[in-house]
Steps between C-alpha positions, in 0.01 A plus 500: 500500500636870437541758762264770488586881645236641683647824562592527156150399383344772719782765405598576855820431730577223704458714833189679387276472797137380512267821389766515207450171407135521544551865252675340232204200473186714502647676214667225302180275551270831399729510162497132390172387627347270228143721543656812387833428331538513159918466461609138397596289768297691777358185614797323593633810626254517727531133623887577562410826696249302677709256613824698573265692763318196637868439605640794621192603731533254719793502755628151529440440135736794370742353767531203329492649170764693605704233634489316156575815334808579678667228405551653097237422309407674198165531338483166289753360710411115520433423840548131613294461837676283787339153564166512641447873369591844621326434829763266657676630812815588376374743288327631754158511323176400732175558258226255511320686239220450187372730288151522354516495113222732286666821728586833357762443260413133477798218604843598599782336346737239538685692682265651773369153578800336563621800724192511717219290375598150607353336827676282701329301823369150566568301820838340493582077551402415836774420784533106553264405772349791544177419294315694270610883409197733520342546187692738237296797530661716270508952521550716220378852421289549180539873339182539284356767256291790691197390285460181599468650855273731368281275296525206752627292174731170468873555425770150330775468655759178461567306778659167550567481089090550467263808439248576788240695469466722838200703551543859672241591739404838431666775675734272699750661699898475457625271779181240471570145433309258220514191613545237195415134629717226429749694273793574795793259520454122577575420897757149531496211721768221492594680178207446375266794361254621740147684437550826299450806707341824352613783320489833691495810290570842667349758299724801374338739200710537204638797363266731266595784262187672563428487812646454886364367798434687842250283763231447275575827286581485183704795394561612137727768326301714221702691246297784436593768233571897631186567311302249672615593892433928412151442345443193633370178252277203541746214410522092502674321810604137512314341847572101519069483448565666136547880387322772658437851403635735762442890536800703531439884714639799300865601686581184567876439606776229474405291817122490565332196614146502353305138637268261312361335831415125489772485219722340696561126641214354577431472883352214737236477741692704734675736278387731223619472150767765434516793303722616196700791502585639183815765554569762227835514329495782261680469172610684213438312228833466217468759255540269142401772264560842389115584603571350849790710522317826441231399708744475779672814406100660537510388835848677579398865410143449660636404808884649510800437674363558863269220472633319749436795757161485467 
């Protein structure tokens, strides 16, 4: 398999710190998104953004990235994994890990999978005389697609050199466990196999260009043209339920939070579904044309050069 350079992919530093990282994602994933890109390749472009941040966002994960990547590799480096995959102890690697395929971005590579998707577990031969080993219950977490939360739908993941369909009760919480009978590790008595124990899935929610997570908030970053925030605009915003039209106030700035309420996660009998907040980010669209140009250079003399006083 051949090394892959997440920095590189997401066009920042190896030091960059998290809200960089975080940054340099919204906008690659804005620009390549297969919805609204038109530029050739933008699909796997996205999948390589998406996956270069699903590994740099979490802690331990860019620690063991990083620990690979120290060692020299360059992008399409092959990389020959150790015996028994990255995770063995003396490359310090721990992840008990599976990933939900039909995600943003669909599957992650080779590469990715090897690095953190493998899962080890399964109750070990028992000790001469001592009987039978308790069954081989087996723990892994399960990172799956914000809309299967939302929608309460079924996700594949492969497990055990087999597909298995999981279903995703709706607006399940990161840090809940699926329990999957019968498809753990097999328990061992006399060295002989035991009853296979179950298959315990901690949830964790994948990483989505659209749209980030807080309680049962979902919170969304809407580019809005200059135009759009001074005179204010009724525009389309992305909700995991579908589009939705939102108003925009006149004088709008960079920054404000407008709410679609119930837009959020959906809640439980003792908790409310959340809300979405939609955040402005005002942008000055690229001037491609001669016309653009002049428009902009409109907007120069009417406002002037103390603009920014104002």
């Amino acid at each position: 398999m051949q090394f892959k350079d997440y920095y590189q992919i997401l066009g920042i530093e190896p030091g960059a710190g998290e809200g960089e990282i975080k940054t340099a994602y919204r906008r690659l994933a804005r620009k390549y998104h297969p919805d609204v890109s038109k530029e050739a390749g933008a699909e796997e472009r996205f999948k390589a953004v998406n996956e270069a941040y699903e590994a740099l966002r979490d802690p331990e994960k860019r620690a063991a990235y990083d620990q690979l990547r120290s060692r020299g590799y360059r992008p399409g480096d092959e990389v020959h994994p150790p015996q028994g995959g990255f995770q063995g102890q003396a490359d310090g690697f721990d992840f008990e890990e599976i990933f939900a395929g039909g995600g943003a971005g669909g599957g992650f590579s080779d590469f990715f999978e090897e690095l953190f998707g493998r899962r080890r577990g399964g109750a070990g031969p028992s000790a001469p005389g001592r009987g039978p080993q308790p069954r081989g219950d087996t723990r892994a977490k399960l990172s799956v697609p914000l809309d299967a939360v939302y929608h309460g739908s079924s996700v594949r993941i492969g497990i055990n050199g087999k597909s298995l369909d999981v279903r995703i009760p709706k607006g399940i919480r990161p840090g809940q466990v699926i329990r999957l009978a019968g498809q753990g590790g097999s328990g061992r008595a006399d060295g002989h196999p035991g009853a296979r124990g179950d298959l315990l899935l901690e949830i964790e929610y994948a990483a989505h260009p659209q749209f980030e997570v807080d309680g049962r908030n979902i919170i969304h970053m809407l580019p809005v043209a200059p135009w759009e925030a001074a005179l204010g605009a009724t525009v389309s915003v992305p909700t995991l339920g579908g589009p939705v039209e939102l108003k925009i106030p006149a004088d709008s700035e960079a920054g404000r939070k407008l709410r679609l309420r119930g837009r959020g996660l959906p809640g439980s009998a003792s908790a409310a579904a959340g809300d979405q907040i939609v955040e402005l980010e005002v942008l000055a669209p690229k001037a491609n044309s001669e016309s653009e140009r002049q428009a902009y250079r409109t907007l120069q003399q009417a406002f002037g050069d103390d603009w920014r006083r104002a």
